[in-house]
C-alpha positions in Angstrom: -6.8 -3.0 -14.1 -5.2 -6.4 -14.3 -5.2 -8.6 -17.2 -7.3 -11.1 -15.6 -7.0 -13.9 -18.0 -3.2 -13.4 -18.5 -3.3 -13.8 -14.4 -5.2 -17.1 -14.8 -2.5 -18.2 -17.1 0.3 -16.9 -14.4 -1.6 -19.0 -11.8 -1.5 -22.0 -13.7 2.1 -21.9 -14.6 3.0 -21.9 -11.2 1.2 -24.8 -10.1 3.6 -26.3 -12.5 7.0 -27.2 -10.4 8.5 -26.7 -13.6 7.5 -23.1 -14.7 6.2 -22.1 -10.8 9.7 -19.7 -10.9 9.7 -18.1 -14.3 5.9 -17.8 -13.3 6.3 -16.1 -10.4 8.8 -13.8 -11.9 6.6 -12.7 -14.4 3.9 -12.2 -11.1 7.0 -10.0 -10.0 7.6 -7.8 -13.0 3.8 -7.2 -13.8 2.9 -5.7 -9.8 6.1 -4.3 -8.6 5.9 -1.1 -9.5 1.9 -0.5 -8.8 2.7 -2.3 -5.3 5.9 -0.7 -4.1 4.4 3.1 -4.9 1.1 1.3 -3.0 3.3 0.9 0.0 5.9 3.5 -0.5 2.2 6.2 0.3 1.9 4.3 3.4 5.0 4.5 4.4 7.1 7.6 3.2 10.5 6.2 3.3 12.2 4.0 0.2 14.6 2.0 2.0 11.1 0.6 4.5 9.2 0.7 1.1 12.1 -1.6 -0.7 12.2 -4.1 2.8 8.1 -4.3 2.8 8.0 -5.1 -0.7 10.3 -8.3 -0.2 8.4 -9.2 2.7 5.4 -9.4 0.7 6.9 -11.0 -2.5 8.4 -13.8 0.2 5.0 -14.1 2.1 3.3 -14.2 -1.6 6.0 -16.8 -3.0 4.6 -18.9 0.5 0.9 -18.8 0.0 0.5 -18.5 -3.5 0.4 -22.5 -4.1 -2.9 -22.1 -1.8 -4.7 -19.0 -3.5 -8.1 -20.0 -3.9 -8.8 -17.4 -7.1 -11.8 -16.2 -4.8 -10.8 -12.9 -5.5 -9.0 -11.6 -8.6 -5.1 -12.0 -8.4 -4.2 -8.1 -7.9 -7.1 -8.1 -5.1 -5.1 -10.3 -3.2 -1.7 -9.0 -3.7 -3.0 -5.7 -2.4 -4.4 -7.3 0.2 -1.4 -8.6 1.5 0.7 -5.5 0.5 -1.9 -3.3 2.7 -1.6 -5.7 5.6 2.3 -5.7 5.4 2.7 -2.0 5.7 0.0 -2.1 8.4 2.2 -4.6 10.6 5.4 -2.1 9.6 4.2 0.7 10.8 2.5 -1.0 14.2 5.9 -2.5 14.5 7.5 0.9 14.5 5.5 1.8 16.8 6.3 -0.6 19.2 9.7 -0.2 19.0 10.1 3.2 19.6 8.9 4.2 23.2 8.4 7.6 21.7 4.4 9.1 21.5 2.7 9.5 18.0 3.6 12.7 17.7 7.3 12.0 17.4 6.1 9.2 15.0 4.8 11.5 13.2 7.8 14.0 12.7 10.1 11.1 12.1 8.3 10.2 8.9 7.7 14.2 8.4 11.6 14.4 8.7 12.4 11.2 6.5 10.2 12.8 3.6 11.9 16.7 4.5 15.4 14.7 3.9 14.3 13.6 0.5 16.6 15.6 -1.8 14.0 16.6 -4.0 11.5 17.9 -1.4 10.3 21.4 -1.8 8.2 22.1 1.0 6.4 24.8 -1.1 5.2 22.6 -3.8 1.6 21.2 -3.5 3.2 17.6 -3.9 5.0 17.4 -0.8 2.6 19.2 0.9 0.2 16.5 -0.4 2.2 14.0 0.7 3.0 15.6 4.2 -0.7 15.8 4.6 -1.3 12.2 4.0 1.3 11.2 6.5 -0.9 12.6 9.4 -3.8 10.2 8.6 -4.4 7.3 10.7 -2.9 3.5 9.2 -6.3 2.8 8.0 -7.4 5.9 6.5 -4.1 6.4 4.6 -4.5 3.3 3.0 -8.4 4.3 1.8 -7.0 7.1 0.7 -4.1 6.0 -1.5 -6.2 3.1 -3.0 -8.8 5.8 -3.8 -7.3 8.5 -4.8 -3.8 7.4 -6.5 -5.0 3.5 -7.3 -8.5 4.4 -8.6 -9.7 2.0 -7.3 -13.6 1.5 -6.8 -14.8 1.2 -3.3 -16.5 -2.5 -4.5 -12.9 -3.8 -5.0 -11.4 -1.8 -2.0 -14.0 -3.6 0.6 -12.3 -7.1 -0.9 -9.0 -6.2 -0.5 -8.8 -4.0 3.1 -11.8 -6.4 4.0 -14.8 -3.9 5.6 -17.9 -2.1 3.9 -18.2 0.0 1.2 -20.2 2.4 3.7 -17.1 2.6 5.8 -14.2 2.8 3.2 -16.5 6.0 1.7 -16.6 7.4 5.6 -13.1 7.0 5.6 -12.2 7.9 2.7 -14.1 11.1 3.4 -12.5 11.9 6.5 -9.6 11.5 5.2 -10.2 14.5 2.4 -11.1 17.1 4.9 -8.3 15.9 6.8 -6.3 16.8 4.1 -7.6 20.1 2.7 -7.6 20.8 6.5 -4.0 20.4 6.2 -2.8 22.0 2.9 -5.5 24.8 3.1 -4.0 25.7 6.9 -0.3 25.3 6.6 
């Protein structure tokens, strides 16, 4: 979990026109990694990871004068991490006239052309499996699963119940095993 007074301290700085870019660099460094594997889940392919991170850190850079600290700083970033990929993948969809099922295999196909896929190990066939799940349920399930995170936290940042998240979340499972179990 975040350092939340360390956070508090970030926040302040850049208030401060003076340190707001060292500050925000440090905001950089601290989540970058947790967020770009966050996205990189939801998305499969490193080169959409890399452009939805940016997006973020520029939409972040924007709004972070107005963050009003009602939730804990990491809260919001995922937030706004999970509602980026959300909008990449829905604009992918859009632009290709293709069905979901081609959707599908073209993100199958982008993690096959990985050069360290192994189709055999449980891994990739993990990660396979999580690329059938629906937007929403793929992002329950990452938070859950390779985030930790506790459903509390997870209703502030994707913004619906607990009840549902642990619905989802267990749909997504089956879904899973369903998938690794019969393939």
């Amino acid at each position: 979990m975040a350092d939340i007074s360390d956070d508090k301290e970030l926040l302040l700085l850049f208030k401060n026109e003076a340190t707001r870019e060292a500050a925000f660099t440090s905001i950089v460094k601290k989540y970058q990694e947790k967020l770009y594997w966050h996205i990189r889940r939801m998305l499969a392919d490193h080169d959409d990871a890399n452009d939805v991170v940016q997006n973020m850190f520029i939409k972040v850079w924007k709004n972070l004068e107005n963050f009003r600290e009602d939730s804990q700083l990491y809260t919001w970033l995922y937030r706004i991490a999970t509602n980026e990929s959300l909008s990449f993948l829905e604009q992918q969809k859009k632009r290709s006239a293709t069905s979901l099922s081609d959707d599908e295999s073209s993100v199958v196909n982008k993690l096959q052309a990985d050069k360290d896929f192994d189709g055999n190990k449980l891994e990739w066939k993990l990660q396979l499996a999580i690329q059938q799940l629906p937007e929403k349920q793929k992002a329950v399930f990452n938070l859950r699963y390779f985030e930790e995170m506790p459903y509390e936290e997870m209703s502030r940042v994707l913004e619906t119940s607990e009840g549902a998240l642990k619905a989802s979340y267990h749909h997504a499972v089956k879904k899973i095993e369903d998938y690794i179990l019969n393939r």
